[in-house]
N, CA and C of each residue as an Amber inpcrd file, in Angstrom:
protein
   588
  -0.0870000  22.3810000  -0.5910000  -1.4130000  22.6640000  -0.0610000
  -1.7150000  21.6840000   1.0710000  -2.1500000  22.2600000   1.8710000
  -2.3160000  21.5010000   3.2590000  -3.6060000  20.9800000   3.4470000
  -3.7070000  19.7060000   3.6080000  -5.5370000  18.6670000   3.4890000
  -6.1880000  19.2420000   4.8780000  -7.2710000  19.4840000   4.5790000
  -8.2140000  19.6340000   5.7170000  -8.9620000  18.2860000   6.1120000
  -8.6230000  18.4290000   7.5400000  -9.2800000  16.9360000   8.1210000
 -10.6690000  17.6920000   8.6060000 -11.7790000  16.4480000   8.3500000
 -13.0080000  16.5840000   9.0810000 -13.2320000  16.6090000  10.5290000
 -13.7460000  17.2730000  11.1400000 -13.8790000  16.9810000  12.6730000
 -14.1720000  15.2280000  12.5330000 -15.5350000  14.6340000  11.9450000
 -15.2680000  13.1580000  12.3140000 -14.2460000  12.6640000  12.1280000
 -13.2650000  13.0190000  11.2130000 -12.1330000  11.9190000  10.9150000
 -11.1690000  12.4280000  12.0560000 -11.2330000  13.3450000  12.5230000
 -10.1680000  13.9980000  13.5910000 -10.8350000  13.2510000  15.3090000
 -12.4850000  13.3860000  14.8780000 -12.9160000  12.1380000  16.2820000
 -12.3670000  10.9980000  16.1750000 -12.3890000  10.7370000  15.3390000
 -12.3660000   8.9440000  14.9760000 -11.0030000   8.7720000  15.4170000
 -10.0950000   9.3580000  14.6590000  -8.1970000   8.8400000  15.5790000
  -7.9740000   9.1480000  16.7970000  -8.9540000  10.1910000  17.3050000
  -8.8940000  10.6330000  18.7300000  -8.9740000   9.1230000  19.2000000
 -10.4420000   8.8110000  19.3510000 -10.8210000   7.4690000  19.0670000
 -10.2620000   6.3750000  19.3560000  -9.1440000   6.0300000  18.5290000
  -8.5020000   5.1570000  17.7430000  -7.4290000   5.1730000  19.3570000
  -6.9960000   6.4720000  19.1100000  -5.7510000   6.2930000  19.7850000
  -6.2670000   6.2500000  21.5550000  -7.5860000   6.3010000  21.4690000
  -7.6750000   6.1080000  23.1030000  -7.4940000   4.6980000  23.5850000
  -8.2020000   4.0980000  22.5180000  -7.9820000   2.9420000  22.8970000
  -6.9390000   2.1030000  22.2510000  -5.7910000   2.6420000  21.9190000
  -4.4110000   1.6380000  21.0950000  -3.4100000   2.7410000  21.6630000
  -2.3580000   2.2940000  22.1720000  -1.0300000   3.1470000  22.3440000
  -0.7040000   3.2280000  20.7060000  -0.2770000   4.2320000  20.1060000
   0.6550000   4.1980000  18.7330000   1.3900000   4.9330000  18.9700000
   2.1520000   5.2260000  20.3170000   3.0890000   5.8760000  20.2790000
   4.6660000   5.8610000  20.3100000   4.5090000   4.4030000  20.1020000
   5.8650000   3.7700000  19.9780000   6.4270000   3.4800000  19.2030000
   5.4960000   3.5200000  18.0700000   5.6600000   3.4200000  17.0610000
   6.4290000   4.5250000  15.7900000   7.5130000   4.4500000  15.3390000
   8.0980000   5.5120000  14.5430000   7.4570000   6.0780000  13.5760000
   7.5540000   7.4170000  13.2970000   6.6000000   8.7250000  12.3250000
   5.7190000   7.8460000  11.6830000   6.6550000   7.5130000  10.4030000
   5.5150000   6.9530000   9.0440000   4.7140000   5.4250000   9.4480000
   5.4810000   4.9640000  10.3260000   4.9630000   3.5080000  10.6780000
   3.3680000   3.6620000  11.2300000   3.4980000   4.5670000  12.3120000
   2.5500000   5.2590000  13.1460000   1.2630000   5.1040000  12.0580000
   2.0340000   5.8820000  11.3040000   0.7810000   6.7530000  10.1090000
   0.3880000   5.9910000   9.6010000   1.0520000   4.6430000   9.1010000
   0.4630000   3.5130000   8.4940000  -0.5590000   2.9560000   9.1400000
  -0.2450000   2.4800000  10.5890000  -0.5460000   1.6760000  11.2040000
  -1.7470000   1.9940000  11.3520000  -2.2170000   3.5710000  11.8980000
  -3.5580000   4.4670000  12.4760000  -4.1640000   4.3590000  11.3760000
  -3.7220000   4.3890000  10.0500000  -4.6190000   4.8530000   9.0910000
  -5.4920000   3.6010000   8.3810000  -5.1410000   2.8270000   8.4110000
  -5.0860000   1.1130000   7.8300000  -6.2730000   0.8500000   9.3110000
  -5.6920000   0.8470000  10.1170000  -7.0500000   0.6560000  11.1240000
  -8.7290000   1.6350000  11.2670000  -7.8430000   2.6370000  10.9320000
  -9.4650000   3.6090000  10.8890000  -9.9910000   3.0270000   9.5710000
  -9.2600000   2.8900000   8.6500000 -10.0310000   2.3480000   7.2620000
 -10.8150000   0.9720000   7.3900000 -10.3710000   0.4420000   8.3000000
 -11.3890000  -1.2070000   8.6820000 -11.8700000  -1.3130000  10.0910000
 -11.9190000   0.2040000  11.4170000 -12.4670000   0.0370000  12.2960000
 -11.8200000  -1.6880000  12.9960000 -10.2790000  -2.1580000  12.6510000
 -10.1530000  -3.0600000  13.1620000  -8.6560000  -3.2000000  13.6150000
  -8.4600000  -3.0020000  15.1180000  -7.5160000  -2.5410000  16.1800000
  -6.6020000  -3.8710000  15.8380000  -6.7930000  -4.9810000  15.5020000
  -5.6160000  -6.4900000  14.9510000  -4.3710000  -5.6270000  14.1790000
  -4.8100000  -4.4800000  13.1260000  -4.2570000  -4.7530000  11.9870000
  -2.7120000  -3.9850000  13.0400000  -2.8030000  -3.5250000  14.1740000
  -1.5070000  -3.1520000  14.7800000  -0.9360000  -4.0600000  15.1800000
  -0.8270000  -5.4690000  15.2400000  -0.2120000  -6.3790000  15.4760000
   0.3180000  -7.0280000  14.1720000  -1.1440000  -7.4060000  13.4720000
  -0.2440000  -8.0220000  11.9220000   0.2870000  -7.2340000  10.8520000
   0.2170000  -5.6990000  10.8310000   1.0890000  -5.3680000   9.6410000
   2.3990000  -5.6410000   9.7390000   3.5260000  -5.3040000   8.9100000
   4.4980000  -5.6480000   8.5720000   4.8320000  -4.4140000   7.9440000
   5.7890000  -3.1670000   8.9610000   6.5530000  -2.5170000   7.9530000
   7.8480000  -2.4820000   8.2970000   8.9670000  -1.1620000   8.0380000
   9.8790000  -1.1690000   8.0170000   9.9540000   0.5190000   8.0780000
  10.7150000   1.4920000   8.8530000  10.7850000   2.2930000   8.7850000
  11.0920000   2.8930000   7.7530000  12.5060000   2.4340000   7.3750000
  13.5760000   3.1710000   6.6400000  13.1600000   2.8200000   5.0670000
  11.8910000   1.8790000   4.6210000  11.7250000   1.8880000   3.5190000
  10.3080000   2.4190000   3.4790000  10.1460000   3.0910000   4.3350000
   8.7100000   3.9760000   4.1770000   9.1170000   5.0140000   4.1380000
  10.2280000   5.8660000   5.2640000  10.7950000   6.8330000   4.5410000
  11.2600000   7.2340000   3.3510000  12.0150000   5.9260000   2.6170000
  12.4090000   5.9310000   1.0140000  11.1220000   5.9740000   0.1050000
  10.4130000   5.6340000   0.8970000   8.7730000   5.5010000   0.0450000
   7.9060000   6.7500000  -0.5760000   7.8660000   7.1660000   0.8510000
   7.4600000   8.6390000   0.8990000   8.0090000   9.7730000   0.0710000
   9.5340000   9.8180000   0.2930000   9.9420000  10.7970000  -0.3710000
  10.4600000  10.4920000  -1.9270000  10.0480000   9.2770000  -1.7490000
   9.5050000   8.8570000  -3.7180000   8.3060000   8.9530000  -4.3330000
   7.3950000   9.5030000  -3.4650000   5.5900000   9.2520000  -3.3730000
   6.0860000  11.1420000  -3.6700000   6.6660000  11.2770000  -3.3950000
   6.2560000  13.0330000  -3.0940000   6.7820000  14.0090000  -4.0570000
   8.7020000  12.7100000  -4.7760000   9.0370000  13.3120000  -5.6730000
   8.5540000  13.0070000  -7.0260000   7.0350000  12.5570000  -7.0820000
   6.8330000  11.9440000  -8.1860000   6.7270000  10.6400000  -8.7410000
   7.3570000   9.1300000  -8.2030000   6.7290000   8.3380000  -8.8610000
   5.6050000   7.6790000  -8.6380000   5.8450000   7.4000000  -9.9800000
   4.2880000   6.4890000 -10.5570000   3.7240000   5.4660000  -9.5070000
   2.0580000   5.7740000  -9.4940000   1.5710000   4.5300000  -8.1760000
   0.9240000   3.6310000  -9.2510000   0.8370000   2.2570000  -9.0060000
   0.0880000   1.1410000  -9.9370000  -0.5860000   0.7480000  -8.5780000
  -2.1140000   0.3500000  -9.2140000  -3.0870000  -0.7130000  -8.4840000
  -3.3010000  -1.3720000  -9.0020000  -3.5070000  -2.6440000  -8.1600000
  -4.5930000  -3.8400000  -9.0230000  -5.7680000  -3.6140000  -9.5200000
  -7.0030000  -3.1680000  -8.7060000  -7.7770000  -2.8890000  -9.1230000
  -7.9980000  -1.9280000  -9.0490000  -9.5730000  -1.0630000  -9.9460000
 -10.2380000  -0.0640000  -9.6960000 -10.2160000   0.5750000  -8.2820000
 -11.1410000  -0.0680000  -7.5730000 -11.2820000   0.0680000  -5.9240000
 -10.2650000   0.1930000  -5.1080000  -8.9510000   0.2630000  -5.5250000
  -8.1230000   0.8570000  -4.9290000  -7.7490000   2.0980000  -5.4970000
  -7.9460000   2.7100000  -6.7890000  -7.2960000   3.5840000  -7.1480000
  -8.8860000   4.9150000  -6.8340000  -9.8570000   4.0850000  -6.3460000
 -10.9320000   4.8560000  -5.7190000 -10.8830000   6.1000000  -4.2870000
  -9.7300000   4.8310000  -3.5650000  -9.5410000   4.8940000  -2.2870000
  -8.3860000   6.3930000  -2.4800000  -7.5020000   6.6600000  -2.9940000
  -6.1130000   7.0020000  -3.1220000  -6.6630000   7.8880000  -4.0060000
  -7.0780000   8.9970000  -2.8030000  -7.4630000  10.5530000  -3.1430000
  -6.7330000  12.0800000  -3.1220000  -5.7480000  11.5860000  -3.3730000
  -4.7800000  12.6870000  -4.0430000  -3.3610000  12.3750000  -4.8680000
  -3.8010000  11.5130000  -6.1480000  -2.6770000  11.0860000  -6.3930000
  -3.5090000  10.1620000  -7.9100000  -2.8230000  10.4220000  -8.9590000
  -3.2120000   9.6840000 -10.1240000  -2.7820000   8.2490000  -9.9220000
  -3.4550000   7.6520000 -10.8450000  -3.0090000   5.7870000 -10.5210000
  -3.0050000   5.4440000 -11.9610000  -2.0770000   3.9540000 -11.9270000
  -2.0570000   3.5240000 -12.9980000  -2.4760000   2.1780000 -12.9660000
  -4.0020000   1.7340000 -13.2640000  -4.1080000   0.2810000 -13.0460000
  -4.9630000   0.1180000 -14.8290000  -4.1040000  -1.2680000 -15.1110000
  -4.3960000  -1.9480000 -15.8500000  -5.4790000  -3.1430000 -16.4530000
  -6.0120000  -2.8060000 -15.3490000  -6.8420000  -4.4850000 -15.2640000
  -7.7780000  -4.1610000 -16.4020000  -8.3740000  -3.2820000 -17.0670000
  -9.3350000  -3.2880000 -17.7920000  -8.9270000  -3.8420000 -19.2140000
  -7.5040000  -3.7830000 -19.4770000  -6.9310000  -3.8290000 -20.6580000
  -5.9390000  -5.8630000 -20.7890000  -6.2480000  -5.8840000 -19.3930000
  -6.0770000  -7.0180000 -19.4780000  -6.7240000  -8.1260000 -19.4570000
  -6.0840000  -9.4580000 -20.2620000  -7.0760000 -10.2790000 -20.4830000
  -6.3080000 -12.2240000 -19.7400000  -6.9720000 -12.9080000 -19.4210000
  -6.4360000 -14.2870000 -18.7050000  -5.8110000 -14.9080000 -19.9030000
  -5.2460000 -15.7520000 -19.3330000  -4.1210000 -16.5780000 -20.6750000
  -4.2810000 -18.0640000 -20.1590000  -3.4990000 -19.1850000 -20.4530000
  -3.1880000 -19.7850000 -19.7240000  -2.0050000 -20.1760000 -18.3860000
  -2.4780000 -20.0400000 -17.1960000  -1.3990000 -19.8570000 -16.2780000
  -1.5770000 -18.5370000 -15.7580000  -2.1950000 -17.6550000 -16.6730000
  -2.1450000 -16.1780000 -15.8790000  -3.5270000 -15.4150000 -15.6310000
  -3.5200000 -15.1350000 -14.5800000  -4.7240000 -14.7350000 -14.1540000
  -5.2770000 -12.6830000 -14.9640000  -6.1060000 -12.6160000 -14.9510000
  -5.9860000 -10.9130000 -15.6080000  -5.3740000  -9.9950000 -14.3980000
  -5.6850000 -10.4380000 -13.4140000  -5.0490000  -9.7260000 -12.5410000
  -3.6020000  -9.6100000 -12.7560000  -3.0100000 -10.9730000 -12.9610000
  -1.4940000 -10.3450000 -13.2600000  -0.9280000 -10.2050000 -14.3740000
  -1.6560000 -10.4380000 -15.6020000  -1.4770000  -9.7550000 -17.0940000
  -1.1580000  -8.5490000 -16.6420000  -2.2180000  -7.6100000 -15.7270000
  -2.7280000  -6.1800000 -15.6280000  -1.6770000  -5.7610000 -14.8210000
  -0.3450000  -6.7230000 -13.9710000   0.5630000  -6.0510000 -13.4590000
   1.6340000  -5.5000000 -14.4910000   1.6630000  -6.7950000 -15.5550000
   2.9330000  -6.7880000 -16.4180000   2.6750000  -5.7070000 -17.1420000
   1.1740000  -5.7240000 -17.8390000   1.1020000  -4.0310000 -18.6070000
   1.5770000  -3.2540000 -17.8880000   0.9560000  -3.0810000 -16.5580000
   1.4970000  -1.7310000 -16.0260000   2.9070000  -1.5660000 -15.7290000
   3.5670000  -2.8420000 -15.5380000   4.9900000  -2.7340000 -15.5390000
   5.4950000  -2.3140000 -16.6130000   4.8290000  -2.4690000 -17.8230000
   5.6170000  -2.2840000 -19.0310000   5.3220000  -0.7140000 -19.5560000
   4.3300000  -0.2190000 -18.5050000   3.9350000   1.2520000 -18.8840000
   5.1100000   2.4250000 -17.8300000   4.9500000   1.6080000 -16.7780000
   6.3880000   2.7640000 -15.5970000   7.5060000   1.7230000 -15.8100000
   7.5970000   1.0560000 -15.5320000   9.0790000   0.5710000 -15.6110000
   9.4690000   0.9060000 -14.0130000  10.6170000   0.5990000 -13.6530000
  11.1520000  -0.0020000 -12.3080000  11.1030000   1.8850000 -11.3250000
  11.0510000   1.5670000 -10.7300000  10.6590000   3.0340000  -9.1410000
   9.3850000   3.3200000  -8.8740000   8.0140000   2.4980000  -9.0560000
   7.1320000   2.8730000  -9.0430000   6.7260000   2.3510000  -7.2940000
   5.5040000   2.7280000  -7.0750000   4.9850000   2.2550000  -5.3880000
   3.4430000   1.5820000  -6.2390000   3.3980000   0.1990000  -6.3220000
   2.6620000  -0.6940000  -5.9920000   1.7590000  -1.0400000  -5.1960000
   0.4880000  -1.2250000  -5.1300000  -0.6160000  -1.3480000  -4.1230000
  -1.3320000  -2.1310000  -4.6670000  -1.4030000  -3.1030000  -4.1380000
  -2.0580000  -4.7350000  -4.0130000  -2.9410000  -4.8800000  -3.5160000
  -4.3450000  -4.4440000  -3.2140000  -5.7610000  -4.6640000  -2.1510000
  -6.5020000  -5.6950000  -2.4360000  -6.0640000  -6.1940000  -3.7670000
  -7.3620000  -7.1250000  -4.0100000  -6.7710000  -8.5000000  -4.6710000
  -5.9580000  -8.4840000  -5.2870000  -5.9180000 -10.1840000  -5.9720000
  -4.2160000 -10.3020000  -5.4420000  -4.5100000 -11.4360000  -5.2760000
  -3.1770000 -11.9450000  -4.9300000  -2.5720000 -12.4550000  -5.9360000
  -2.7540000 -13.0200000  -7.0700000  -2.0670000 -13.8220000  -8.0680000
  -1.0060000 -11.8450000  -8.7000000  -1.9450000 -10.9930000  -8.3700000
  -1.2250000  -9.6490000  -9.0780000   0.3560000  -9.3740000  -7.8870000
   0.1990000  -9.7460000  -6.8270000   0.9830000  -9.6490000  -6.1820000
   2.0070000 -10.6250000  -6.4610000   1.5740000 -12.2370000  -6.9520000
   2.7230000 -13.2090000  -7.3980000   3.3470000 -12.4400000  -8.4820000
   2.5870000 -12.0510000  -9.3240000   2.9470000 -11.4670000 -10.7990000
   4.2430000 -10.6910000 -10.6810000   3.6740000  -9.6100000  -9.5240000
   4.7810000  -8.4320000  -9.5630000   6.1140000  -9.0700000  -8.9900000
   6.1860000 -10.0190000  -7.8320000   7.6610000 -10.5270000  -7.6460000
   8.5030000 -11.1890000  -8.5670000   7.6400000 -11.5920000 -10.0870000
   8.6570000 -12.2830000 -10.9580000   9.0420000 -10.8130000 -11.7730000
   8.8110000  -9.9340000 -11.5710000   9.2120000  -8.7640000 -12.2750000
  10.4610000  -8.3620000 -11.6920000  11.7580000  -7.3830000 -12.8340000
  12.7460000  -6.8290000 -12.2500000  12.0600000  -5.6240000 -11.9670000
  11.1420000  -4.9400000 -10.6970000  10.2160000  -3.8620000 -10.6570000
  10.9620000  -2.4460000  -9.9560000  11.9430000  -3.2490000  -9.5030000
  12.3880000  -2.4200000  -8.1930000  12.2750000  -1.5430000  -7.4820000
  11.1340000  -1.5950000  -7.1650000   9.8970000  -0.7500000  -6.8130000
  10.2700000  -0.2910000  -5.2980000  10.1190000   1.3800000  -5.4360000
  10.0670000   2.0410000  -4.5390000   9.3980000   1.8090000  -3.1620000
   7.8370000   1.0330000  -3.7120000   7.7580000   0.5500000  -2.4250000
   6.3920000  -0.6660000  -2.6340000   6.2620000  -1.6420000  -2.1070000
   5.2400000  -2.5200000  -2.8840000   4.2030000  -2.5160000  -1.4340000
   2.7290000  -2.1030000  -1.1580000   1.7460000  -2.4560000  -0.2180000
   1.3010000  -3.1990000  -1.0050000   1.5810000  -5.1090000   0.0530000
   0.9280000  -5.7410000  -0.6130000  -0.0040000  -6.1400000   0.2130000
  -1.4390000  -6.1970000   0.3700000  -2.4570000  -6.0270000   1.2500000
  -3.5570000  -6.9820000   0.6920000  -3.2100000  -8.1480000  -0.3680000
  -4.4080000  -8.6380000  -0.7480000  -5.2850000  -9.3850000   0.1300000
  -6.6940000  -9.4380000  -0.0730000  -7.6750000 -10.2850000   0.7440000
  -7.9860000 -11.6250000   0.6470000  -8.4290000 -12.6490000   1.3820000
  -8.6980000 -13.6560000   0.8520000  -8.1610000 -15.0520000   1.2080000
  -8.8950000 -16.1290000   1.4400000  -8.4100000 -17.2710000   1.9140000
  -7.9600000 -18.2620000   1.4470000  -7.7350000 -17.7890000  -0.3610000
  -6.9080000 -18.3140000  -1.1320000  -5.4520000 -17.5200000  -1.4960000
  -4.1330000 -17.7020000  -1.4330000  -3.2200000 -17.3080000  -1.6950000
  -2.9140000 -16.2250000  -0.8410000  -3.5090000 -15.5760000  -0.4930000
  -3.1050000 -13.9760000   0.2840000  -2.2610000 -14.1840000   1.3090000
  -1.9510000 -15.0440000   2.5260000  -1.1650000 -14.8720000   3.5350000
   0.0830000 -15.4260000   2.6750000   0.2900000 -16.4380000   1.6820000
   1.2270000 -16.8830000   1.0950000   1.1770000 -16.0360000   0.2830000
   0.9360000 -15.2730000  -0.3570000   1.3710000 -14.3180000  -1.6360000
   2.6020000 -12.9140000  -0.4580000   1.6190000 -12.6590000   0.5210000
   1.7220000 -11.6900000   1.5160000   3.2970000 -11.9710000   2.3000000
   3.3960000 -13.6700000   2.1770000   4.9370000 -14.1960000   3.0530000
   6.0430000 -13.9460000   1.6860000   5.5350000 -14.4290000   0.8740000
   6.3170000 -14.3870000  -0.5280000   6.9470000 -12.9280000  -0.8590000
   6.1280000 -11.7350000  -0.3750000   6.5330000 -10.4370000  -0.4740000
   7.8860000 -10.3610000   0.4130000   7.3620000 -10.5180000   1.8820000
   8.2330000 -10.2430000   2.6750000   9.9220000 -11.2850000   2.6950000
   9.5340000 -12.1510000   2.1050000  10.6860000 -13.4830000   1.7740000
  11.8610000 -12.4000000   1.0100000  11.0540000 -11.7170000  -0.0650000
  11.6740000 -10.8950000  -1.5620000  12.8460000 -10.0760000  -1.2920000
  12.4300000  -9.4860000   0.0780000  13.2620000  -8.3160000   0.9380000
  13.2210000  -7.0700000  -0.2660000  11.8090000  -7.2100000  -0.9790000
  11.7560000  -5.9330000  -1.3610000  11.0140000  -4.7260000  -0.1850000
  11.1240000  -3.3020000  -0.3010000  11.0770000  -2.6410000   0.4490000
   8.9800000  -2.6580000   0.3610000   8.4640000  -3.0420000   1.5590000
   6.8910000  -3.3180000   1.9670000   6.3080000  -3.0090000   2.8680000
   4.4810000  -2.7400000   2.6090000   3.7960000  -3.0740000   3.6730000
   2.9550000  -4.2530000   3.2900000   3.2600000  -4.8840000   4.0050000
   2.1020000  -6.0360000   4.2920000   1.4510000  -6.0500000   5.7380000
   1.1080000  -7.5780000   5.4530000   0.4740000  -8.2310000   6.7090000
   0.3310000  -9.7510000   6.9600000   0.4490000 -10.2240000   8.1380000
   0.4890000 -11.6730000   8.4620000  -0.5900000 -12.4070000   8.0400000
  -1.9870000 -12.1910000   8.5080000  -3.2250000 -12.9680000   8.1060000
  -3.6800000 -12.9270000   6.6440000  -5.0110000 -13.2440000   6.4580000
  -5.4650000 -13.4680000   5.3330000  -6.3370000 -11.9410000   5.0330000
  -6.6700000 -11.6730000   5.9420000  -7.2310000 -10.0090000   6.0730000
  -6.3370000  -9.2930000   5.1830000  -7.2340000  -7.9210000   4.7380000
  -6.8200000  -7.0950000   3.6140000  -7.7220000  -6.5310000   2.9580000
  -7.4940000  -5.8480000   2.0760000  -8.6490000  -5.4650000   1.0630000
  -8.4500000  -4.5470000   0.4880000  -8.9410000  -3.5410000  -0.8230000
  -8.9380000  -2.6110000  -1.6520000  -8.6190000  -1.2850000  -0.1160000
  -9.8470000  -1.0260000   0.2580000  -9.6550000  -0.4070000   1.6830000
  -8.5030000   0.1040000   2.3760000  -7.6350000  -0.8920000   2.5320000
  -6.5630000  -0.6400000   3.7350000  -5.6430000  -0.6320000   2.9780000
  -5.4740000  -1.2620000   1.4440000  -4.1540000  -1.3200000   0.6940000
  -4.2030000   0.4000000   0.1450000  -5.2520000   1.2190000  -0.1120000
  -5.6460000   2.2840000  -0.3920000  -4.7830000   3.6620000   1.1670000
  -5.5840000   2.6380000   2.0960000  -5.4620000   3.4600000   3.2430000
  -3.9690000   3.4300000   3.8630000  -3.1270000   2.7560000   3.2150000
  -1.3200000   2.2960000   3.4460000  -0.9680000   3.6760000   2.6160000
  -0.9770000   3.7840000   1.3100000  -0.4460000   4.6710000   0.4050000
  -1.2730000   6.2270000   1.0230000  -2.7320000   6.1980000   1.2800000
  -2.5710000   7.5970000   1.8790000  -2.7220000   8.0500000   2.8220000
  -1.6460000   7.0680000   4.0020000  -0.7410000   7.4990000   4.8480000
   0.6180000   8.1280000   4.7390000   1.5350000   8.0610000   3.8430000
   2.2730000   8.2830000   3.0760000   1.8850000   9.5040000   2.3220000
   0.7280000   9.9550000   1.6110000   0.6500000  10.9260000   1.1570000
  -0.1080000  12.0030000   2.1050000  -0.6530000  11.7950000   2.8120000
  -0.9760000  13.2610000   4.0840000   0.0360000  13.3390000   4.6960000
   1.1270000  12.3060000   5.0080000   2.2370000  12.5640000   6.1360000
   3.3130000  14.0340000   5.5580000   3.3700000  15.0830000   6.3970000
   4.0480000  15.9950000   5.5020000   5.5310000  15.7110000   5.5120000
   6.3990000  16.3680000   4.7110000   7.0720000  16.3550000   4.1580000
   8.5400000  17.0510000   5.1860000   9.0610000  15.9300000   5.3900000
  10.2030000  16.5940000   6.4940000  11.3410000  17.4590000   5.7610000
  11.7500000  18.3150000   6.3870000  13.1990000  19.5950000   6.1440000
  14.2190000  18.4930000   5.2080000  14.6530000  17.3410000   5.8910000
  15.3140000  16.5670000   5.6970000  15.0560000  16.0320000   4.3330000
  13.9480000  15.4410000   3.9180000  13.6350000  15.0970000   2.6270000
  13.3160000  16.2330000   1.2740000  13.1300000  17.4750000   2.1570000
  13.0930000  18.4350000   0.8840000  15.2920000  18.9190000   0.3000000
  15.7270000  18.5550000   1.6880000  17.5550000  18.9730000   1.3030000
  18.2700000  17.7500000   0.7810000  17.5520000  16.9370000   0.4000000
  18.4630000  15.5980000  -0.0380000  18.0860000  15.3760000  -1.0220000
């Protein structure tokens, strides 16, 4: 079934793209990049994200054949409007050393188990959590906010050489970690990924 865009949301990238070249940018990267900016009205985030083509392609056509998405929080699984979520945080509780945020990764790790796509918008300690995991996760947006831990939680991702979107600064949020994953899910579905 094919999403109907709003004329505003169809102004708004008009928009977007008058004033940002994204055309140099490859298919899904593109899609990331445009979509993550209309979600925060903020033209930076085309300089500091951090993706990778070839593991957004692997992303996608793991997003499409089915696996499981985990969030940190609520407010991301708000954002990520066509697609069930699995976030834990309600069921989790702080320990010593561990924050609920990343109790609430390990449940959910212990509920999908390794191929899932990960989305990080809001706590960063959930993002430390998930790199001590064997997760091997299809694809991890780690996008947390905040001027504690986030650009270091955010370097720590990209260190992992697991397959990501991030970003350089401390910027982020429920918002754009939302608006990463459904770029990925409006992007349609190439010939190529339905024969393989």
């Amino acid at each position: 079934m094919n999403r109907v865009v709003h004329p505003i949301e169809q102004e708004s990238f008009r928009r977007l793209r008058a004033r940002l070249d994204t055309s140099h940018f490859p298919p899904l990267t593109r899609a990331v990049v445009e979509r993550v900016i209309h979600s925060a009205a903020d033209l930076e985030y085309a300089a500091d994200l951090v993706t990778d083509e070839g593991d957004l392609v692997k992303a996608h056509a793991a997003l499409h054949a089915g696996a499981p998405v985990v969030v940190d929080v609520e407010m991301v699984a708000a954002g990520i409007t066509r697609r069930e979520t699995v976030c834990r945080l309600k069921d989790a509780e702080a320990g010593p050393g561990l924050t609920r945020s990343a109790h609430a990764i390990r449940l959910a790790y212990e509920e999908v188990g390794p191929g899932a796509l990960w989305v990080i918008g809001c706590a960063p300690t959930a993002l430390e959590e998930l790199l001590t995991l064997d997760a091997s996760p299809a694809l991890v947006i780690g996008l947390p906010v905040g001027f504690v831990g986030a650009a270091e939680s955010k370097e720590a991702l990209r260190a992992s050489g697991l397959p990501a979107v991030s970003n350089v600064s401390e910027k982020g949020g429920s918002a754009v970690a939302a608006a990463a994953l459904n770029a990925l899910l409006y992007h349609p579905i190439s010939h190529s990924e339905e024969t393989s």
